[in-house]
C-alpha positions in Angstrom: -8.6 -18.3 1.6 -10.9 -19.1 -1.3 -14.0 -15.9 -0.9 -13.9 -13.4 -2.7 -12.4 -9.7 -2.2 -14.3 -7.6 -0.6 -14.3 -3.6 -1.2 -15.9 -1.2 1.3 -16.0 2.3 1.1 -17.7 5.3 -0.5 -18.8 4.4 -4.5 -18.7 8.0 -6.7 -19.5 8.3 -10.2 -16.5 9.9 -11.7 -17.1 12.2 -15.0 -14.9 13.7 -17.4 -15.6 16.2 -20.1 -13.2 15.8 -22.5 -12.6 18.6 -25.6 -10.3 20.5 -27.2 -8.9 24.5 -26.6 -7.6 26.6 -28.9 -8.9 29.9 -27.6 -9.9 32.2 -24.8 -12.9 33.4 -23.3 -13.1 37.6 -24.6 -14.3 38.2 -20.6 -11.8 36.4 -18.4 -8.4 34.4 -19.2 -9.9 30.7 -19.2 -10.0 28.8 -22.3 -13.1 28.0 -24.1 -13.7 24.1 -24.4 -15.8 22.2 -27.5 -15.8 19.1 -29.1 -16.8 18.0 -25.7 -17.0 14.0 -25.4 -18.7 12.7 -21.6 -16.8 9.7 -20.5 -18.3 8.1 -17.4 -16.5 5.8 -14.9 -16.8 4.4 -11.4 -15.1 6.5 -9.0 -13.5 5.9 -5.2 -14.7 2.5 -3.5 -16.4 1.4 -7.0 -13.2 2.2 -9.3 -11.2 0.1 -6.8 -13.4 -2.6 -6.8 -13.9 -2.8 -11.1 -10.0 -2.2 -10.7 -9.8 -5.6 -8.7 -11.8 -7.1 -10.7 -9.9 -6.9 -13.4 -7.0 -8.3 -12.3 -8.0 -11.4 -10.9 -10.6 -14.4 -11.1 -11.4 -14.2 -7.8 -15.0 -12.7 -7.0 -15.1 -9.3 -6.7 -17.5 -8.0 -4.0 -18.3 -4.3 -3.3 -20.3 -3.0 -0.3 -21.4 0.9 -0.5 -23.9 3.2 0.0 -26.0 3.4 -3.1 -28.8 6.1 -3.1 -32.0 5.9 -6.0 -31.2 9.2 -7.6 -30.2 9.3 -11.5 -26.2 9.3 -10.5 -26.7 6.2 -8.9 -28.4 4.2 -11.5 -25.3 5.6 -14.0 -23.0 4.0 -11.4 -24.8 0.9 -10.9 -25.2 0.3 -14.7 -21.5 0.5 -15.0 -20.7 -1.8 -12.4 -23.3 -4.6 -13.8 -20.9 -7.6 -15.0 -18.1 -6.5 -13.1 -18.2 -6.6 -9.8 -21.1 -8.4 -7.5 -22.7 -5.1 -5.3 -23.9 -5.7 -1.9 -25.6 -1.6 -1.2 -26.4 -0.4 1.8 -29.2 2.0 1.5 -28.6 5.7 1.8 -30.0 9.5 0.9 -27.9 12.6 0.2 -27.4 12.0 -3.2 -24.8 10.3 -5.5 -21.3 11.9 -5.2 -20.4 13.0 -8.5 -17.1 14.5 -9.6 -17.1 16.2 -12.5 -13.7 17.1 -14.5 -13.4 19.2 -17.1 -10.1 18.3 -19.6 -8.3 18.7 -22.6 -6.2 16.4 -23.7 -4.4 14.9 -21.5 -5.0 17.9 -18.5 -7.6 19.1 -16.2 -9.1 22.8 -16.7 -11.4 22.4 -13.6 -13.4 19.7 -11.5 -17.1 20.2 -10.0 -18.5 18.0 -7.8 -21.9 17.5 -6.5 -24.1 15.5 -4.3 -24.0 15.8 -0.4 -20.5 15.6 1.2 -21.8 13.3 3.8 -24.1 10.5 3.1 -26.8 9.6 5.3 -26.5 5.5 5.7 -28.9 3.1 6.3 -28.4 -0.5 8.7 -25.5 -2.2 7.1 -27.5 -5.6 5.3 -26.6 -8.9 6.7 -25.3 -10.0 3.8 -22.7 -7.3 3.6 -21.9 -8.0 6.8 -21.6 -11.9 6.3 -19.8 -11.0 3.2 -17.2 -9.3 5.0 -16.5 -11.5 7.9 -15.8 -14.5 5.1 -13.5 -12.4 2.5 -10.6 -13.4 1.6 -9.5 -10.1 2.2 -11.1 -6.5 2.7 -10.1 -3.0 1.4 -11.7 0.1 2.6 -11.7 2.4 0.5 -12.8 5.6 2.1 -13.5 8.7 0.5 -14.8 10.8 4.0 -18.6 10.1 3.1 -19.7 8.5 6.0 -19.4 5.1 5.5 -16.2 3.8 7.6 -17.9 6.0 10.7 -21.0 4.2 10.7 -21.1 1.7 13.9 -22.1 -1.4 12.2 -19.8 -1.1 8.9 -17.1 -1.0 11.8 -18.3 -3.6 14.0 -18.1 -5.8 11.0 -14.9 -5.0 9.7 -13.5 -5.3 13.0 -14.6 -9.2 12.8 -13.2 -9.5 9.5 -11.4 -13.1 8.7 -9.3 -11.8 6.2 -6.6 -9.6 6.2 -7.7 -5.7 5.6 -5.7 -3.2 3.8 -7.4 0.3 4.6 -6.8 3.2 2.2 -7.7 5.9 4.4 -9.4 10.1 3.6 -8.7 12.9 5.4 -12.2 13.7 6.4 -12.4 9.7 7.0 -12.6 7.4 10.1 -9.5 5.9 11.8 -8.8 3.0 10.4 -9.9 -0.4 13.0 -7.0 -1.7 14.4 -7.1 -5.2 13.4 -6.0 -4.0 9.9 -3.1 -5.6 8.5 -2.2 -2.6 6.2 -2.8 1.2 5.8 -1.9 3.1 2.7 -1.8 6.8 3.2 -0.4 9.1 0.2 2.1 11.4 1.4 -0.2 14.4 1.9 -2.5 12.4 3.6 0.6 10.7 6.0 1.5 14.5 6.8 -1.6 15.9 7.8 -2.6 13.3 10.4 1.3 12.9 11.6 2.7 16.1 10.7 2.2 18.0 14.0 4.6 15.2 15.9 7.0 14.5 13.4 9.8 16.4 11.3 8.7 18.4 8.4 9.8 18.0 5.0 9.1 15.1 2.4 12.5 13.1 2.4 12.4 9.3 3.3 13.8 10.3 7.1 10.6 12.2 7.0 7.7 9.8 5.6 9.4 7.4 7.6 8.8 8.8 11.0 5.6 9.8 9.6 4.8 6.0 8.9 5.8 4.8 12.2 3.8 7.2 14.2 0.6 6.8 12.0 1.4 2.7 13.2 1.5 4.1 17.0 -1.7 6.3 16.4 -3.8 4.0 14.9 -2.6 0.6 16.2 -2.5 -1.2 12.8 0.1 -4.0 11.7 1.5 -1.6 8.7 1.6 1.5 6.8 2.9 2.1 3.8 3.1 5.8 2.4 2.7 5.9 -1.2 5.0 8.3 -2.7 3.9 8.7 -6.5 6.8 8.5 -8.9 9.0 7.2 -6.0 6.8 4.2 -5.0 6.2 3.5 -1.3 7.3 3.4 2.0 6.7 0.0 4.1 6.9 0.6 7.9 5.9 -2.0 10.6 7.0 0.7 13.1 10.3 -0.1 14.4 13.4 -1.2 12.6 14.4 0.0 9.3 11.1 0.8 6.3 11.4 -1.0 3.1 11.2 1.2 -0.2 10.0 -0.2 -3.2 10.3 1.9 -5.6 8.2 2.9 -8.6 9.0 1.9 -12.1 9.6 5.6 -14.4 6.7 6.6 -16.3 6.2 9.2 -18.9 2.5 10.9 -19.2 -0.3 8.9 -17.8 -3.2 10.1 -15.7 -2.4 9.5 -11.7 -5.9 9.6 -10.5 -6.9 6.2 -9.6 -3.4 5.0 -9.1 -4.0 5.1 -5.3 -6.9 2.8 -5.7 -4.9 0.7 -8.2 -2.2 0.5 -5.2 -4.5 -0.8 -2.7 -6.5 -3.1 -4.8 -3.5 -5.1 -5.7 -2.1 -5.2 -2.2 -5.2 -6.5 -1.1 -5.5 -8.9 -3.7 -1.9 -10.2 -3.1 -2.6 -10.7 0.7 -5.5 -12.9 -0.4 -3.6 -14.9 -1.9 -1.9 -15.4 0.7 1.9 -13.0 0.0 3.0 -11.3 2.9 2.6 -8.2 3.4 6.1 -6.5 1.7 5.5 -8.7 -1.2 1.9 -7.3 -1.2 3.6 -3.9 -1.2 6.0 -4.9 -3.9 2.9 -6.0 -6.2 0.9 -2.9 -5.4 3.8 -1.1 -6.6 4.2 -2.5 -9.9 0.5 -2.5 -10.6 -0.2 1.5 -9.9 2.6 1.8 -12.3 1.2 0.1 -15.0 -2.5 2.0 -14.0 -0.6 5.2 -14.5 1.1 4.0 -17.5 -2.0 3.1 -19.8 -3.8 6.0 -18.9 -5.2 5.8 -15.4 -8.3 6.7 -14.4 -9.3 7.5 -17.8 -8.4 4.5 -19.4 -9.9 2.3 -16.7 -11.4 -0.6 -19.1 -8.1 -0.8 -21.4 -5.9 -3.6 -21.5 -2.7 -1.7 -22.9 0.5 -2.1 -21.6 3.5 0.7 -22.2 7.1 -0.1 -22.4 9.1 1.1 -19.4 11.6 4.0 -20.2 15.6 3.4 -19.9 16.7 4.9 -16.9 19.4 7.3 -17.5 23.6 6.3 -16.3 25.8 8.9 -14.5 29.5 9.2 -13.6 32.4 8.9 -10.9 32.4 9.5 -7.4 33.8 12.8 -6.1 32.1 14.9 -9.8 28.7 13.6 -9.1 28.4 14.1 -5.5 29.3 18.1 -6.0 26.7 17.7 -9.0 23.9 16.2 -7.6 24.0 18.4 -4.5 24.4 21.3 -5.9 21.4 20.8 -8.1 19.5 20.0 -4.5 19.6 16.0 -5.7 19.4 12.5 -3.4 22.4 10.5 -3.2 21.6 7.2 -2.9 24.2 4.5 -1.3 24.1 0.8 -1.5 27.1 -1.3 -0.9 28.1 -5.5 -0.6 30.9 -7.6 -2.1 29.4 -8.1 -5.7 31.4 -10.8 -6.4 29.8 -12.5 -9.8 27.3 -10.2 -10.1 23.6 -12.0 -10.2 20.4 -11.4 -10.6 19.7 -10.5 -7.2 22.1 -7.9 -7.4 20.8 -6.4 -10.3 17.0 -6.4 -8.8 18.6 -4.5 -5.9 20.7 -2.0 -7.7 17.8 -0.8 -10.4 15.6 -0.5 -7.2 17.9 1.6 -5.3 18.5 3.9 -8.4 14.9 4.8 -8.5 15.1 5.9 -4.4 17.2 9.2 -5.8 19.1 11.5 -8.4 22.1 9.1 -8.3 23.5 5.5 -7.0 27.0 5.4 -5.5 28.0 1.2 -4.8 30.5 0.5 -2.2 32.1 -2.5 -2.8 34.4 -4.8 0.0 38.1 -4.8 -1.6 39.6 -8.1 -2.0 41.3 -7.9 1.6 37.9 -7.3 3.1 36.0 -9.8 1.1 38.4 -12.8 2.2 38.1 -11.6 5.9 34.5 -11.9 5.4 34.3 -14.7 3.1 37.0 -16.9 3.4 40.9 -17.6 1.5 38.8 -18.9 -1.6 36.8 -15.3 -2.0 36.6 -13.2 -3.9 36.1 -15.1 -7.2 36.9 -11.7 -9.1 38.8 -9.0 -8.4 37.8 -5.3 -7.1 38.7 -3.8 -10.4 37.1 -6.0 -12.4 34.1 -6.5 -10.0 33.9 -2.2 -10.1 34.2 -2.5 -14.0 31.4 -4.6 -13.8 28.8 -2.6 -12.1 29.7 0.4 -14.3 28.6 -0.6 -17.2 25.4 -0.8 -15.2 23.3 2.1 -16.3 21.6 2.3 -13.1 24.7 2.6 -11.5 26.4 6.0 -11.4 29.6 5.6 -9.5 31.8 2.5 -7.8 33.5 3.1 -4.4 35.9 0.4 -3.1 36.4 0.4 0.7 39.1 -1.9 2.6 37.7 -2.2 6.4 35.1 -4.7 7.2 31.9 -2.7 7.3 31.1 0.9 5.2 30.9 3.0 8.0 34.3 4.7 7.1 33.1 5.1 3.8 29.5 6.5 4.7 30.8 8.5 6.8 33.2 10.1 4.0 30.2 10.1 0.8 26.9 10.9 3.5 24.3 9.6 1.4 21.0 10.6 2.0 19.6 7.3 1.8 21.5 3.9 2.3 19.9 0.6 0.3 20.0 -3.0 1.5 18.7 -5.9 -0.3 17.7 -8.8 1.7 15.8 -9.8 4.0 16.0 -7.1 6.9 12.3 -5.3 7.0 11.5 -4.7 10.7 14.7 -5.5 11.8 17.5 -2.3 12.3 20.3 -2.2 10.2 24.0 -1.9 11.0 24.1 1.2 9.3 21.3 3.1 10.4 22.8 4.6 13.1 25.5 6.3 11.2 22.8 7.6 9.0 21.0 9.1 11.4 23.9 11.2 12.3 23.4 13.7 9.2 19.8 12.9 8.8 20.1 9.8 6.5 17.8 7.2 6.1 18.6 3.4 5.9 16.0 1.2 3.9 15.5 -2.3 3.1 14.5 -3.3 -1.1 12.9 -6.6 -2.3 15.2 -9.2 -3.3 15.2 -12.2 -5.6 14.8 -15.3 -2.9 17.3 -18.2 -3.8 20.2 -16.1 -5.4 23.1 -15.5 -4.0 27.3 -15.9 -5.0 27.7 -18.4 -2.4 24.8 -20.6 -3.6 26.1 -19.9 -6.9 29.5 -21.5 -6.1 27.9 -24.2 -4.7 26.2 -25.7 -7.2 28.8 -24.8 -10.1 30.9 -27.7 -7.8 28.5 -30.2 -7.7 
């Protein structure tokens, strides 16, 4: 579709007080801040929208409440040139959240301005706005706005696809929404009661898939932080993407980085695990040049190298005693591509340490025919050692790894390809210790066989 995105949801003016600490208060342990520089930003609904806007040439629309106080014409002022606003009229006062830092840390955050805002009629414009988007995000930060029967009746008869980044003290999200991304904490609290406790990918899985069940929606994808997401249509086996390794950075605002570019990528017209994929890579870079606090910068930070490990048998007893994930992925490998590679880095990034199981020779002709492999299990194990994302090669001689899951019992199993939704061989022997089977992005159009295809031509 060619509108324009459209962002609904609760618009806060976000503060911070930024000075420096080299002392403490004589009547209470708490440091004493000066040199204090104010910093003013759009926060929640508005920061995803500027945060959109940004990234793309496609119109930028943003529908909020938007009282007359002082807060409010801060928030509009910063807005102006960015993003086109559409208000809906409202009283309680501007939401203002206040944080107190120095350097690169928070000391202390005050926040002002009703916790529930009192809404006026949703304009017709907004509402015409939002049936013709290219695609919506709701960005709700529990004020009031995604309760109010109009806003709902309208997103309800949205064209576009909408990706809904939900609050605790928010509304359900309407079920015609293509996507939901809750954070973790948020994922618990609403499935927590029905589901297994803890915070491994068994966990947030089951979590995603009964959030899908709850609230009737095509997708959720938890968003994990430093270990990316979680993609769940409800049934079959998630997709992980995970997160590229950052050092530093300010994290607030990366969840509205996440869902800005999903939705943006669905309006493009990407389906939705590529839109996943994308919002991935873009929180990433957020966090990377600062976040929240560097909202209107342009820089771009290298990624960090990610670090190697060693064989088998050593680094299982290592990583478990230290309370690690072992990570398992496993194929035949034979002329390593660029495919594989996308796959293996990904999988590296789901845990402490990557184990491959590779098909020996035996196997791989069974599989692949007399002609296959093109190179041999050694060499082919050599190979994906000198990986550093790979921390130990295992070569198994039946036709599927069961034997050899069953021996290593990874906590999480990695497939590249084109499996989300759909169960995986494997997943049932990884349920039998509590393991978790998940799908990764791939590279479309590589593959060894392809490969060997054209090289006869």
């Amino acid at each position: 579709m060619s509108g324009p995105l459209v962002v609904v949801g609760d618009a806060l003016l976000d503060v911070d007080l930024v000075g420096t600490a080299s002392r403490l208060t004589p009547d209470a342990p708490v440091p004493v801040v000066e040199d204090v520089e104010t910093r003013e930003r759009p926060g929640g609904a508005a920061l995803a929208a500027v945060i959109a806007a940004a990234a793309t040439s496609r119109e930028v629309v943003l529908v909020a409440p938007i009282d007359t106080d002082d807060g409010a014409r801060r928030l509009t002022a910063l807005l102006d040139g960015r993003v086109r606003l559409l208000p809906i009229p409202a009283s309680g006062g501007t939401a203002v959240k206040q944080r107190v830092r120095v350097g690169d840390h928070s000391v202390v955050r005050l926040d002002s301005g009703a916790p529930v805002a009192t809404l006026g009629a949703l304009p017709d414009e907004a509402a015409a706005a939002i049936r013709d988007a290219a695609a919506v995000l709701v960005a709700d930060y529990g004020r009031g706005t995604t309760s109010a029967p109009d806003v709902r009746a309208a997103l309800a008869a949205a064209g576009g696809p909408v990706v809904w980044d939900p609050h605790p003290r928010g509304a359900d999200p309407v079920p015609n929404a293509r996507l939901v991304t809750p954070n973790g904490a948020e994922a618990a609290r609403v499935a927590g009661a029905v589901t297994a406790a803890g915070q491994g990918l068994a966990a947030v899985g089951a979590r995603a898939e009964a959030l899908i069940r709850t609230w009737g929606v095509g997708a959720v994808a938890v968003t994990l932080g430093a270990r990316g997401a979680l993609l769940s249509y409800g049934e079959g086996a998630p997709m992980v993407v995970p997160a590229v390794a950052v050092s530093g950075g300010d994290a607030c605002g990366a969840g509205d980085s996440f869902a800005a570019a999903a939705a943006l990528a669905l309006a493009d017209g990407a389906v939705t695990g590529e839109a996943v994929a994308a919002a991935v890579a873009a929180a990433s870079a957020f966090v990377a040049r600062g976040g929240a606090s560097a909202w209107d910068s342009d820089a771009r930070p290298e990624p960090e190298p990610v670090p190697a490990g060693s064989s088998a048998d050593a680094l299982l007893a290592r990583v478990r005693a230290a309370g690690g994930t072992v990570v398992a992925t496993g194929g035949c490998f034979d002329l390593l591509h660029a495919g594989h590679v996308a796959t293996l880095r990904a999988a590296r990034g789901l845990g402490n340490c990557l184990i491959v199981c590779i098909n020996s020779d035996e196997s791989v002709r069974r599989l692949k025919g007399p002609t296959r492999p093109l190179v041999s299990a050694p060499d082919r194990a050599r190979v994906l050692e000198a990986l550093e994302f790979v921390d130990a090669v295992v070569v198994f001689d039946e036709d599927t790894p069961t034997a050899v899951l069953d021996r290593l019992r990874p906590d999480v199993w990695a497939k590249g390809g084109d499996y989300a939704g759909a169960d995986l061989p494997e997943a049932a022997v990884l349920r039998t210790w509590g393991g978790q089977a998940v799908v990764l992005p791939y590279l479309d159009g590589h593959s060894t066989t392809a490969l060997v295809e054209r090289s006869q031509v």
